[in-house]
Backbone bond lengths (Angstrom), bond angles and torsions (degrees), N, CA, C in turn:
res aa  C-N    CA-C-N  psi(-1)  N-CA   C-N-CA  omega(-1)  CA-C   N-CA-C  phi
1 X - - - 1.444 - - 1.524 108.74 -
2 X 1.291 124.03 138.02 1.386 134.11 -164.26 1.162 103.61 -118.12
3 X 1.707 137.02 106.12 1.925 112.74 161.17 1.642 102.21 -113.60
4 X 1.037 90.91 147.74 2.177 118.91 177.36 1.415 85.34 -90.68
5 X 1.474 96.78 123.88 1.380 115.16 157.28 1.531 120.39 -128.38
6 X 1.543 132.35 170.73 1.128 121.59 164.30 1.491 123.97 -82.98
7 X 1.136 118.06 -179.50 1.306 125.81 171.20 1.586 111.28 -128.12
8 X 1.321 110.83 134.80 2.048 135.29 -159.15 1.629 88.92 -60.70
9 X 1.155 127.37 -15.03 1.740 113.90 -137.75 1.716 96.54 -102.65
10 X 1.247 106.90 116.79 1.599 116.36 -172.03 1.878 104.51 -53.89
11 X 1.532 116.88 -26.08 1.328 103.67 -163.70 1.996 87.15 -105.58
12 X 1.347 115.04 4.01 1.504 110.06 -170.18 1.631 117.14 73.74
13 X 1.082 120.46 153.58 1.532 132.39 -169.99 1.770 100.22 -77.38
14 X 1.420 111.90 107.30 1.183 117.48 174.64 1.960 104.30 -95.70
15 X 2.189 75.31 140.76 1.724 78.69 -151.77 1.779 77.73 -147.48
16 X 1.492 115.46 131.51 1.301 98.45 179.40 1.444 137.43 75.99
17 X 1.386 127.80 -22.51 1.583 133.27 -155.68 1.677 100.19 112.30
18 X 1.153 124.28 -2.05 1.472 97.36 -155.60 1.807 79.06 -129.23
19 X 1.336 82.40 168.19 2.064 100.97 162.71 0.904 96.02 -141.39
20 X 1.867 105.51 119.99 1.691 139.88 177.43 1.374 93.95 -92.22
21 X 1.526 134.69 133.81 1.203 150.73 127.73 1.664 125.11 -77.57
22 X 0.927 111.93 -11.38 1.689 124.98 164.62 1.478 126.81 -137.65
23 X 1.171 126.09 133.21 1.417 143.04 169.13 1.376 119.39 -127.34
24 X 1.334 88.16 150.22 1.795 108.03 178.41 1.791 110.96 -96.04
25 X 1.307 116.14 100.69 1.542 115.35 170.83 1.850 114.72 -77.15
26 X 1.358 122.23 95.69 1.309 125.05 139.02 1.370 142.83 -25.14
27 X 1.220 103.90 102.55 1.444 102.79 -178.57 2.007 123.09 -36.25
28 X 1.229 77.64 -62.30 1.954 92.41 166.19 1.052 118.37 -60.09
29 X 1.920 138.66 28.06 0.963 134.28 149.53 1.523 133.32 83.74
30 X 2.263 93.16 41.29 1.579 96.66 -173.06 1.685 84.03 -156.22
31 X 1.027 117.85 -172.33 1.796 130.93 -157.77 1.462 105.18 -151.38
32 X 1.358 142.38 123.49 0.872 140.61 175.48 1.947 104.80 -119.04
33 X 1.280 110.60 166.50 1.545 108.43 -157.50 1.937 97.38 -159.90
34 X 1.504 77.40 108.79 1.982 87.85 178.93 1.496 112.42 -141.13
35 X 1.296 136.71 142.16 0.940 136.33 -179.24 1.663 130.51 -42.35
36 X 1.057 131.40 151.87 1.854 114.14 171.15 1.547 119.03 -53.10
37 X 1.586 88.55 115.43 1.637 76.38 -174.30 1.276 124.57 128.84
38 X 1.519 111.08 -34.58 1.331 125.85 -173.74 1.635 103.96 -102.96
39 X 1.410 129.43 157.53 1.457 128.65 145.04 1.166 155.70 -37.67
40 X 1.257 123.56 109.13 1.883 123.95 -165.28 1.551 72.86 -70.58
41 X 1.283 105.18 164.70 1.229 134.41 166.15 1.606 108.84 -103.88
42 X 1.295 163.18 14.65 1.293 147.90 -133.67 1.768 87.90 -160.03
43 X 1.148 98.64 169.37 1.840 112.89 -176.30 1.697 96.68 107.86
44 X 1.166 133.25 37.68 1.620 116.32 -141.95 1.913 89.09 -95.85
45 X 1.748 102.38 140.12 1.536 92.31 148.89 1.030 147.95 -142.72
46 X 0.931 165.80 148.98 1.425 162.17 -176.50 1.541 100.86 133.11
47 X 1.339 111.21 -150.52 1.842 98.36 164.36 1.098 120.39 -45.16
48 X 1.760 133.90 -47.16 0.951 108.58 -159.99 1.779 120.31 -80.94
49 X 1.201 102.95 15.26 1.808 111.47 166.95 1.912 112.05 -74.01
50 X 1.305 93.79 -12.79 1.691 79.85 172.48 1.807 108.74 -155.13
51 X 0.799 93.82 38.80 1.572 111.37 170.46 1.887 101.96 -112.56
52 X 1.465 118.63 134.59 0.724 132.52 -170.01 1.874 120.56 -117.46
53 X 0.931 148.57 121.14 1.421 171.83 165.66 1.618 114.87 -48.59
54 X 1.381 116.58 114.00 1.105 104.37 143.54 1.529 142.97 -55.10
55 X 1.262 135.25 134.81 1.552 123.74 -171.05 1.542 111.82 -126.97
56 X 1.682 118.26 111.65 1.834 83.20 37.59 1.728 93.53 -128.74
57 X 1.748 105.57 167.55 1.583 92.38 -150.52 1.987 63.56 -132.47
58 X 1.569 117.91 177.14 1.336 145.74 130.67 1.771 124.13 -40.87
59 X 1.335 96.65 -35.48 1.347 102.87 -168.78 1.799 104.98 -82.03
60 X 0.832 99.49 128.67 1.534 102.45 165.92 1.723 148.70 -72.71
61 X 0.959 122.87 107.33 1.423 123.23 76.06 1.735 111.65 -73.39
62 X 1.534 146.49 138.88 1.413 114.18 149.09 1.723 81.15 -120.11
63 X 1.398 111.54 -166.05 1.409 139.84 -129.50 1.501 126.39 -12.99
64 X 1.993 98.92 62.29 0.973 109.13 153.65 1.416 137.90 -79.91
65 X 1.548 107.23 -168.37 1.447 124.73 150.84 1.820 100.76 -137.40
66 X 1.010 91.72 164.69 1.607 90.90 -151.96 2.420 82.95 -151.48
67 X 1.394 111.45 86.28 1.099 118.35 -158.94 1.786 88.67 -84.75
68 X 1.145 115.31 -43.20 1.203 119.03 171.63 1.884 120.66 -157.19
69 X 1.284 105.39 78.44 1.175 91.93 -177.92 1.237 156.25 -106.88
70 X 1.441 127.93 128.18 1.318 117.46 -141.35 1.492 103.13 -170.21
71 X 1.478 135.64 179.91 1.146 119.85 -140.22 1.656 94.06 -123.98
72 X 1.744 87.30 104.24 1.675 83.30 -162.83 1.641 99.79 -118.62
73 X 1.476 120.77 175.19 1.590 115.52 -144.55 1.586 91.44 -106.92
74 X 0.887 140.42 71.77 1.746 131.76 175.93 1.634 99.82 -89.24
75 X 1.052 125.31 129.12 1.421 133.52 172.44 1.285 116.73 76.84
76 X 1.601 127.73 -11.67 1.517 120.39 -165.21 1.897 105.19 -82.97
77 X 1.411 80.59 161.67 1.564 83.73 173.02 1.828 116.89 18.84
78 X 1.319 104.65 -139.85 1.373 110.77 -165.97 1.539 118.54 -92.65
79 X 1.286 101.22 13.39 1.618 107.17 -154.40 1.507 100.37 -102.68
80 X 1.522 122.58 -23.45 1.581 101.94 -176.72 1.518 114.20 -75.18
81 X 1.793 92.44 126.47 1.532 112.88 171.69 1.674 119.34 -131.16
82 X 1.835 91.27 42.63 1.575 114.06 -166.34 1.552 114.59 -168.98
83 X 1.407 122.20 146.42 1.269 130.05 -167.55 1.363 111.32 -114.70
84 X 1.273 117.85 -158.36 1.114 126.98 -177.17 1.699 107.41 -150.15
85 X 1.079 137.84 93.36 1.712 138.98 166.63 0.992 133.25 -95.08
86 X 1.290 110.14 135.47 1.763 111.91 168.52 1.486 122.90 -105.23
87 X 1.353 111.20 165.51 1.419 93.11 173.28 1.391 93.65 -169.46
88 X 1.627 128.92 165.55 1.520 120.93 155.32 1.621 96.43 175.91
89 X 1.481 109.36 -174.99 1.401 128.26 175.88 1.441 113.84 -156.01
90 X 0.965 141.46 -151.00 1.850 139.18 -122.67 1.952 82.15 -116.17
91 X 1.274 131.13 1.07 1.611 138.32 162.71 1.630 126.19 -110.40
92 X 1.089 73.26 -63.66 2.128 88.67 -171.30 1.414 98.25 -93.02
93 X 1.380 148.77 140.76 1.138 128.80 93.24 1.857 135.20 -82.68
94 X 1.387 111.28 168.97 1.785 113.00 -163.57 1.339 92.29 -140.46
95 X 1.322 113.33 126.04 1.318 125.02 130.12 1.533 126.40 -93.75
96 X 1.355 127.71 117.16 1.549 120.18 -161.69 2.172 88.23 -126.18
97 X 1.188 86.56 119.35 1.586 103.30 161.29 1.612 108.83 -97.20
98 X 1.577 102.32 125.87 1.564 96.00 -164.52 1.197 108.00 -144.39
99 X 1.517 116.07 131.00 1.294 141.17 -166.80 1.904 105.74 42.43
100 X 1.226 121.36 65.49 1.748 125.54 177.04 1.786 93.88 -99.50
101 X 1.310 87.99 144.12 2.094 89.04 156.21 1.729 107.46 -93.23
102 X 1.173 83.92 146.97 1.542 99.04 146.99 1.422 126.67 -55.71
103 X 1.587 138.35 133.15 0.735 167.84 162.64 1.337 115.65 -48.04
104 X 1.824 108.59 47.66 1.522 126.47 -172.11 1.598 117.63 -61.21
105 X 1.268 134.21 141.08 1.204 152.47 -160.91 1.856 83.65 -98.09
106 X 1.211 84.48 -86.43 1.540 99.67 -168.87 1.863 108.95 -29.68
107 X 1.623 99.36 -69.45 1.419 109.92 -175.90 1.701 108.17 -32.47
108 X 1.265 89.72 -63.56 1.645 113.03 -154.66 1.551 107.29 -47.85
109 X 1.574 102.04 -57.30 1.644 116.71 -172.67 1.383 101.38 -62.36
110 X 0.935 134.97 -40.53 1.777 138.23 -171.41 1.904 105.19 -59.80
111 X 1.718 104.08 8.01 1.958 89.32 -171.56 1.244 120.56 71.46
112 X 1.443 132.22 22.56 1.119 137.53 152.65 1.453 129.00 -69.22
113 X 0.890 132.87 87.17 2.001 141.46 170.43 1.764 101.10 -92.72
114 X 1.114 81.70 178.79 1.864 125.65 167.81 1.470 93.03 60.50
115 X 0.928 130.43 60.27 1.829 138.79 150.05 1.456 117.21 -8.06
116 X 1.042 139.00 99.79 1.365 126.91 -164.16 1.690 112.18 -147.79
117 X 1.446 104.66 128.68 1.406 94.55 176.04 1.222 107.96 -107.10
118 X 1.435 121.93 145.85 1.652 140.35 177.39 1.431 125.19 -54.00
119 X 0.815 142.48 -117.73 1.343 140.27 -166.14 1.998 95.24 -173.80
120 X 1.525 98.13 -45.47 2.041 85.96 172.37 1.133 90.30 -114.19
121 X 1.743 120.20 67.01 1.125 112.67 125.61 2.213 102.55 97.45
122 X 1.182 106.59 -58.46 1.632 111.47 178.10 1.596 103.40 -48.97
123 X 1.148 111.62 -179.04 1.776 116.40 -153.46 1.732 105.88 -137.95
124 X 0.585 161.59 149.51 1.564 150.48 127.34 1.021 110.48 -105.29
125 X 1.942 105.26 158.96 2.004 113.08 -37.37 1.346 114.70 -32.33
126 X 1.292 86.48 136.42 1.896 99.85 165.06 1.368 103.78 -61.89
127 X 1.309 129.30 3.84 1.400 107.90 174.60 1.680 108.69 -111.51
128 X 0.989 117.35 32.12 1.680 133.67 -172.22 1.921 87.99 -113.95
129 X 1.814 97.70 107.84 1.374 98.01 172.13 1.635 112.56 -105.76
130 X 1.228 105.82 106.85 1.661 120.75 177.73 1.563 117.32 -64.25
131 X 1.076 90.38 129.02 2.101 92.12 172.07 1.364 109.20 -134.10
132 X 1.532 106.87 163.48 1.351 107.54 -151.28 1.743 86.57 -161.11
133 X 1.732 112.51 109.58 1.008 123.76 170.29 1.640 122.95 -149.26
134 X 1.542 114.67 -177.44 1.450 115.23 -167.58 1.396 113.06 -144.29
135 X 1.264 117.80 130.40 1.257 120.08 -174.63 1.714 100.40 -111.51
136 X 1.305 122.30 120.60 1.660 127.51 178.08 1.533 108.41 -125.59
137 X 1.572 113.23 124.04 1.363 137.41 -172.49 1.471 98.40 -102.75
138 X 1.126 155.92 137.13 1.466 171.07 71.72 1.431 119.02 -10.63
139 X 1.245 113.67 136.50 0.987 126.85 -164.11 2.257 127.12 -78.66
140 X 2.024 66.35 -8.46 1.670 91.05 162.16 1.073 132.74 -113.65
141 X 1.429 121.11 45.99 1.518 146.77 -156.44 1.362 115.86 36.95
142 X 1.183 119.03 51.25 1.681 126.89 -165.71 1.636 95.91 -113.02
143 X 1.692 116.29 158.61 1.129 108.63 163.38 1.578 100.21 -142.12
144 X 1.354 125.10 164.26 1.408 119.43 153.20 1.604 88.10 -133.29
145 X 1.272 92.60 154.86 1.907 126.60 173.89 1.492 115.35 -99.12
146 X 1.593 155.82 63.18 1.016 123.39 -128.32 1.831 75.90 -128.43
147 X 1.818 90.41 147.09 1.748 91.58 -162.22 1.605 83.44 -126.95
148 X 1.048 106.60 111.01 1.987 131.16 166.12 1.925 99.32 -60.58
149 X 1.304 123.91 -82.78 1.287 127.79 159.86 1.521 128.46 -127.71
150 X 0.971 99.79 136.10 1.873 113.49 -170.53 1.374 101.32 -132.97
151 X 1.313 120.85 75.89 1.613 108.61 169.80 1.136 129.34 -80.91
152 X 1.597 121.91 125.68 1.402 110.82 172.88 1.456 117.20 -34.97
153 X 1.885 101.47 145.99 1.047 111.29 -172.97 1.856 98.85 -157.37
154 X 1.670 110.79 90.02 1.107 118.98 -162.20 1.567 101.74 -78.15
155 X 1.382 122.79 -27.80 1.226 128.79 -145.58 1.799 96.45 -94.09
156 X 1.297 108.42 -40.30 1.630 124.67 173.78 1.907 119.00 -11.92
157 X 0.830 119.38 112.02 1.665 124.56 168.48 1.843 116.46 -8.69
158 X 1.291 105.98 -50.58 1.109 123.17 177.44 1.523 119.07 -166.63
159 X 1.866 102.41 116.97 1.649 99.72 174.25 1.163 143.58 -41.17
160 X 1.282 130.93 175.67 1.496 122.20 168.94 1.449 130.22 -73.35
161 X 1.166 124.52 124.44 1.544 127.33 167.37 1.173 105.72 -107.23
162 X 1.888 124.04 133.35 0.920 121.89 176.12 1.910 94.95 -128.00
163 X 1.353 120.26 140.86 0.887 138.35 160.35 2.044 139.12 158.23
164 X 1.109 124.05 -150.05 1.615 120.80 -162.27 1.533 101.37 -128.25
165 X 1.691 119.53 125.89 1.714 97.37 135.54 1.248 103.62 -163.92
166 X 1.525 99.55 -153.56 2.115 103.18 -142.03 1.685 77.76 -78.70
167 X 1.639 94.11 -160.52 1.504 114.36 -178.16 1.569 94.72 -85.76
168 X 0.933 137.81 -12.60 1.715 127.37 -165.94 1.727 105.54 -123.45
169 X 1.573 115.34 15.41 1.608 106.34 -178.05 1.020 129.70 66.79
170 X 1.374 108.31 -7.67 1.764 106.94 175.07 1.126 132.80 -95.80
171 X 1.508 116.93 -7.41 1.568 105.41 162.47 1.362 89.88 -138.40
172 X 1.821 110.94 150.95 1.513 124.82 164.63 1.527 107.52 159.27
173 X 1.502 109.91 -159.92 1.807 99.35 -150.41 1.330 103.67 -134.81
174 X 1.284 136.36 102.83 1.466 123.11 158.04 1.895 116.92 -46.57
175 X 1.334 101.55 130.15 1.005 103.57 174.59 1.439 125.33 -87.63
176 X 1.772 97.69 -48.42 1.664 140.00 154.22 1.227 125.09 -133.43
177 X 1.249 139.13 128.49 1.358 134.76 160.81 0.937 121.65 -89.53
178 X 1.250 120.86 148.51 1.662 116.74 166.50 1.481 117.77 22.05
179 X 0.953 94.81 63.06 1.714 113.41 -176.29 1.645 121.10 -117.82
180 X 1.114 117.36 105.77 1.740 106.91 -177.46 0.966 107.28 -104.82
181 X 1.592 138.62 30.07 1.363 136.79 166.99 1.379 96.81 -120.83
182 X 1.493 133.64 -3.72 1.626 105.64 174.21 2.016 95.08 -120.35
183 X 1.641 90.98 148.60 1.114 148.15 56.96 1.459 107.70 -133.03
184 X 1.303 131.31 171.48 1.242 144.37 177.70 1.858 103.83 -86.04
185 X 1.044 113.76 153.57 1.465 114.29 170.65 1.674 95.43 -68.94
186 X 1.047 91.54 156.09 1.745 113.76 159.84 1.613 92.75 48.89
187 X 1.448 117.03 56.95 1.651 96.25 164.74 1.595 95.88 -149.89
188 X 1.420 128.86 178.27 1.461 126.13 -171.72 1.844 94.22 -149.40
189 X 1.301 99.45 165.17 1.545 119.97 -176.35 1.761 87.99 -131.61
190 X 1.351 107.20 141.92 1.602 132.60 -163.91 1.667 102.66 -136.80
191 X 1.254 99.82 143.52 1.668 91.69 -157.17 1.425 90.16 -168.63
192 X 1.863 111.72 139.76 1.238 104.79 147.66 1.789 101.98 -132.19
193 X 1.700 93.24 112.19 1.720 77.84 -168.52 1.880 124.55 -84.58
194 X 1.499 98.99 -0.15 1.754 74.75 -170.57 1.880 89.80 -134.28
C-alpha cells in the first residue's frame, strides 16, 4: 500500500536539484518523490514487490530513499501488528514504520496467521521478526535513517537495501545491498545526499 503525503517545508524537501513538496511512503520501507502530477513509482506487485535494487540503478523505484528496503508485511493477511506514520513541522519531517514483520518465507509457509503483539512486548509466532524504524528529512536536504529494531532475517523474501538516488538512477549511494544482516538495532545512517 502506497500513501502521497505532503511535506511541512515552505521551500519543499530539496533532494537532487529539485524541491519535493510531496512524497509517496512505501509500505516496504522506501519514499519516492515526483512532482504534482507525475507518477509515484511504488505499490509494486508480483516479484517486483520484494525484490530489491541496487542504487542507484535505471530500474525502478528511481528518486528514492530506500531507509530499509525489503519485503515487509503491513496490511497482508493476518500478520499486521504494525503501522506506518508520518509526522513533521517547518524542520524535521518523519516517516516511522513501526513494529511491521518481515515478509517471512519460512514463518509464513509453515500456516502461521493471526499476527499479534503481546503486552511485554514478544509477538506471535515467535517466528514473526518485527522491525521498527525511522526515516527523517530536514529541511536542509539532510536525512537520518534511525533503526529502533531490525532483526536479522536471513530466510526473508528479499534482503535489505538501504540507500538514495536521483529520479533517473544515475547518481546515488548504496548504503547496503542485499544485505540481511544490516541494520543493527539501535544504530542510524546520516546523510546529506544531493
Amino acid at each position: 500500500e502506497t500513501v502521497v503525503v505532503g511535506i511541512p517545508f515552505e521551500q519543499g524537501f530539496p533532494y537532487f536539484g529539485r524541491n519535493y513538496t510531496r512524497l509517496a511512503v512505501a509500505d516496504n520501507g522506501y519514499v519516492t518523490f515526483a512532482d504534482e502530477g507525475m507518477t509515484y513509482f511504488v505499490g509494486e506487485t508480483g516479484p517486483a514487490a520484494y525484490v530489491t535494487n541496487r542504487m542507484p540503478s535505471p530500474q525502478w523505484p528511481n528518486n528514492q530513499i530506500a531507509a530499509l528496503w525489503t519485503d515487509l508485511s503491513v496490511g497482508e493477511q493476518d500478520y499486521n501488528v504494525g503501522d506506518v506514520y508520518t509526522w513533521g513541522n517547518e524542520t524535521v519531517f518523519g516517516i516511522e514504520w513501526a513494529q511491521i514483520p518481515h515478509y517471512d518465507s519460512d514463518c509464513f509457509a509453515n500456516g502461521n496467521t493471526g499476527g499479534h503483539l503481546n503486552e511485554d512486548g514478544s509477538v506471535e509466532p515467535g517466528c514473526l521478526r518485527l522491525t521498527h524504524f525511522e526515516l527523517l528529512l530536514f529541511a536542509d536536504g539532510s536525512l537520518q535513517m534511525l533503526y529502533k529494531e531490525a532483526p536479522p532475517a536471513p530466510t526473508m523474501y528479499a534482503a535489505v537495501s538501504v540507500g538514495w538516488e536521483n529520479a533517473y538512477g544515475t547518481v546515488g549511494q548504496d548504503v547496503r545491498y542485499n544485505d540481511a544482516t544490516f541494520p543493527n538495532d539501535d544504530s542510524a545512517v546520516v546523510a546529506s545526499p544531493a
